[in-house]
C-alpha positions as CSV (number, residue, x, y, z in Angstrom):
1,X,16.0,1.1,-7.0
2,X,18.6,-1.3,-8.7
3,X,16.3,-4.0,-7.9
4,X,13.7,-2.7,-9.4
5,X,15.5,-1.8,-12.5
6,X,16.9,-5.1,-13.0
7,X,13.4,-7.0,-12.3
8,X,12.2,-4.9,-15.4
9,X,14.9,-5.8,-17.5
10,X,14.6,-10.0,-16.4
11,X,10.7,-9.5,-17.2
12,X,11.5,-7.6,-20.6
13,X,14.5,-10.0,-21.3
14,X,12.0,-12.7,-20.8
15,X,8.8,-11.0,-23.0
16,X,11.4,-10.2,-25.3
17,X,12.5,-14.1,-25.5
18,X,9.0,-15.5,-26.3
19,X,8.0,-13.0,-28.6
20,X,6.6,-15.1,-31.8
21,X,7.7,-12.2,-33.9
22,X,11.4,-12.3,-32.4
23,X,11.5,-16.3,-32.9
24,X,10.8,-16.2,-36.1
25,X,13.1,-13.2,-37.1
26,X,15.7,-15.4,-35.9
27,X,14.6,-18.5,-37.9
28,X,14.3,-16.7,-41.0
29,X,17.9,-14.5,-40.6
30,X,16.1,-11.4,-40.1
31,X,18.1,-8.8,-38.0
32,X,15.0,-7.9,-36.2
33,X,11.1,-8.5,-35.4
34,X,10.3,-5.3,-37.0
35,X,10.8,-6.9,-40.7
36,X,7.1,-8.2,-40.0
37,X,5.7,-4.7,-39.4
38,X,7.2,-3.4,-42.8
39,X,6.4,-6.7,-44.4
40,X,2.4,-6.4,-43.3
41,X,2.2,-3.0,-44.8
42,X,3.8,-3.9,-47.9
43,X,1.3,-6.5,-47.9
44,X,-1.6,-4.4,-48.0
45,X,-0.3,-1.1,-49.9
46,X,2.4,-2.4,-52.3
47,X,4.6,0.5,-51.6
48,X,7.9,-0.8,-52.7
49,X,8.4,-1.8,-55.9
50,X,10.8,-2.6,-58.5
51,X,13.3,0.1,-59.4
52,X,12.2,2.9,-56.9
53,X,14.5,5.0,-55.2
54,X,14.2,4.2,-51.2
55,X,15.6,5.9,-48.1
56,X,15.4,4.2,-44.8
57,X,15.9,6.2,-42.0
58,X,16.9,5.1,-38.6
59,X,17.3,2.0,-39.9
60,X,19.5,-0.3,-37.4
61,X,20.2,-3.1,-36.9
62,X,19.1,-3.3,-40.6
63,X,15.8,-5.2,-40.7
64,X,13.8,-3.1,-43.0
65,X,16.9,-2.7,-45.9
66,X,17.5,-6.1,-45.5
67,X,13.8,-7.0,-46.4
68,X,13.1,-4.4,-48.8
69,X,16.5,-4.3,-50.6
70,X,15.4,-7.8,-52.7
71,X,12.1,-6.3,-53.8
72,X,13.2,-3.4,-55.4
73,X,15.5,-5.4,-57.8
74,X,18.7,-4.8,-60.2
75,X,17.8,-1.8,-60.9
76,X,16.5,-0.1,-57.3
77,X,18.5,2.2,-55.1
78,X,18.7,1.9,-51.4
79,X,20.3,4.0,-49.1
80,X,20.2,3.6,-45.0
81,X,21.1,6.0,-42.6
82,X,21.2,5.2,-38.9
83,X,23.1,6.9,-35.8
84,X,24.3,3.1,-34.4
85,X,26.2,1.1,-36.4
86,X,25.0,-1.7,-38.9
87,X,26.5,-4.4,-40.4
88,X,27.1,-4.2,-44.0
89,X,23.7,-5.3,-46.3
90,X,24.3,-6.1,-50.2
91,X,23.4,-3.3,-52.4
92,X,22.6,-1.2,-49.8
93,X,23.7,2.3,-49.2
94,X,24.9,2.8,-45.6
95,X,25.2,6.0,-43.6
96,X,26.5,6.1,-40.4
97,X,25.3,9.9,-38.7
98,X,22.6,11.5,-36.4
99,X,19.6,12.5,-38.9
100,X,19.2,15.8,-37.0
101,X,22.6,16.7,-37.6
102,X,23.2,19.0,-40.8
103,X,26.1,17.6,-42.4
104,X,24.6,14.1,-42.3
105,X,21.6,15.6,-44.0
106,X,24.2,16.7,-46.5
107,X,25.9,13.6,-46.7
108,X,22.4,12.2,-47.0
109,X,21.2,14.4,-49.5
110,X,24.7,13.9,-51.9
111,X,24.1,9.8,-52.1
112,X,20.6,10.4,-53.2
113,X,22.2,13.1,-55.8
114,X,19.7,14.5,-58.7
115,X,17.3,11.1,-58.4
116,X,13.9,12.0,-57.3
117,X,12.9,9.4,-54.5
118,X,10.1,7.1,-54.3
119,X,9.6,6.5,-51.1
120,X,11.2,7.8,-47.6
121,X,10.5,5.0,-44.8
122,X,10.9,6.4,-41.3
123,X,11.2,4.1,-38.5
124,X,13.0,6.3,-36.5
125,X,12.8,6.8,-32.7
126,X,14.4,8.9,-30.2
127,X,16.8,7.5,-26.8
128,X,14.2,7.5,-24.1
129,X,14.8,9.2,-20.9
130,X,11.6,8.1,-19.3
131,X,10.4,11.5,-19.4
132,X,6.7,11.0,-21.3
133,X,6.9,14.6,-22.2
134,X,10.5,15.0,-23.7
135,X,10.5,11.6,-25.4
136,X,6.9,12.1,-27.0
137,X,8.4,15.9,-28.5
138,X,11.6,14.1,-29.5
139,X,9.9,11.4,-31.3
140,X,7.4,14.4,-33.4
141,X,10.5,16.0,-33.6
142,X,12.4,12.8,-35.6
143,X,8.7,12.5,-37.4
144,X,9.3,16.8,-38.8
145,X,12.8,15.6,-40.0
146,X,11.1,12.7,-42.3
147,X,8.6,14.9,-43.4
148,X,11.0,17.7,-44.2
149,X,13.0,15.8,-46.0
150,X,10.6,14.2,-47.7
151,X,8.9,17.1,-49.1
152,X,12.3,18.2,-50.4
153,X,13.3,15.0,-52.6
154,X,10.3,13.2,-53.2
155,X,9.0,12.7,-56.6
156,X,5.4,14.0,-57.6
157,X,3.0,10.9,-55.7
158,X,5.9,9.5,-53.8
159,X,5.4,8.0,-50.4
160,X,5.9,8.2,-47.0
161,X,6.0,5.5,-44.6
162,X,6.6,6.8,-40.7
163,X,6.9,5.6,-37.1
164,X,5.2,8.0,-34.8
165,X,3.5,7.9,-31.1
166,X,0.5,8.6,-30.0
167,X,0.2,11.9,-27.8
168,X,0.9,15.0,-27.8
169,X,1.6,17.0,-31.2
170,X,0.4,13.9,-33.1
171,X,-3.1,15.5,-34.3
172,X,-0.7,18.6,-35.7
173,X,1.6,15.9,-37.8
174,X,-1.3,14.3,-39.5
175,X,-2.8,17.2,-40.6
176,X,0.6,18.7,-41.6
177,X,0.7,15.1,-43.9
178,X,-3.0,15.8,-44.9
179,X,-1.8,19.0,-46.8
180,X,1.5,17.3,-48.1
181,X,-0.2,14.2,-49.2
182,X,-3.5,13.0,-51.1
183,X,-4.4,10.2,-48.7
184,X,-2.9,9.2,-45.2
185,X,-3.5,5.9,-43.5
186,X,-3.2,4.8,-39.9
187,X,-1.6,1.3,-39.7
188,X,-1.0,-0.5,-36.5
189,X,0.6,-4.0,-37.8
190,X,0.0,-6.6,-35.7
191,X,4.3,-6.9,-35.1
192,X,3.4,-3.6,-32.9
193,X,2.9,-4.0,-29.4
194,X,-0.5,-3.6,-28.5
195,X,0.2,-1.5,-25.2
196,X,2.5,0.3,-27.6
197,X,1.4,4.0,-28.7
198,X,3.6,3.5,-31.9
199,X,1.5,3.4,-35.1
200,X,2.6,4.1,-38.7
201,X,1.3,6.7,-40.6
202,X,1.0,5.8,-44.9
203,X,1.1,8.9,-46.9
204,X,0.4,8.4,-50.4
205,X,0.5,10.6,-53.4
206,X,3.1,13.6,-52.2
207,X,1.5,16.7,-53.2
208,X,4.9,18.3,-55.5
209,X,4.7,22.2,-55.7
């Protein structure tokens, strides 16, 4: 059983080594590969922009705040939350707490204050325990959060950029962002895996009541 394990980990060690994406995170100073997933979606849909108001959730080791943080400029607002630590990023907001716990919601929900945000990016994902079930109704579950909060502090035609994976329960979450949002997108950057299941849903346009 060890064996086994440990074989997996050399071969993952080793995909993980010659990843194009990982080299050139490291050449560049990026904290990790999945700048170029964010970056390829900005790209295409322009979704940050100079001044907005941005929350990046499950944001370790800092990739996506480090990238987007620039674009936003002087005058943007950028606040991070992740359960595992990060390493300080300039003019970033950093919260260290579990999303699904209430009083790092709150703590959450102080920093952001009366602004009305922008855009919420979401690139959060559970622990996996290897169980396909559990980890598929953790990860919707982490996907409800984002919306939820979301739909609470969003500004009229704000955004929503989230991680989610294909399976079970993912059908209901797009057609609970269908009635939030104008117009949702499926984006698969090329940064993803492809035997991945993780895709990104773009909501545009939230819905304010």
């Amino acid at each position: 059983m060890s064996t086994k394990r440990s074989g997996s980990s050399a071969r993952w060690l080793a995909e993980h080594e010659n990843d194009p994406y990982v080299q050139q995170a490291r050449k560049l100073g990026y904290r990790s590969r999945a700048v170029f997933k964010l970056k390829e979606i900005q790209e295409k849909d322009r979704i940050l922009k100079p001044g907005q108001v941005v929350v990046d959730l499950g944001a370790a080791p800092g990739g996506w705040s480090q990238w987007a943080r620039p674009l936003l400029g002087p005058k943007g607002t950028l606040i991070a939350l992740d359960i595992l630590p990060m390493d300080p990023i300039a003019d970033v907001d950093i919260i260290l707490g579990d999303f699904r716990e209430e009083a790092v919601l709150r703590e959450l929900e102080s920093r952001v204050g009366e602004r009305a945000v922008d855009l919420v990016l979401s690139d959060m994902a559970p622990n996996l325990s290897g169980v396909d079930v559990a980890d598929q109704a953790a990860s919707i579950y982490l996907c409800e959060l984002a919306l939820d909060f979301a739909s609470v502090h969003l500004k009229p035609k704000g955004v929503l950029l989230t991680k989610i994976f294909q399976g079970e329960g993912f059908d209901a979450y797009l057609k609970s962002l269908r009635q939030a949002f104008e117009s949702v997108t499926i984006r698969k950057p090329k940064a993803s895996r492809p035997r991945s299941r993780e895709v990104y849903l773009l909501a545009r346009n939230f819905r304010a009541v």
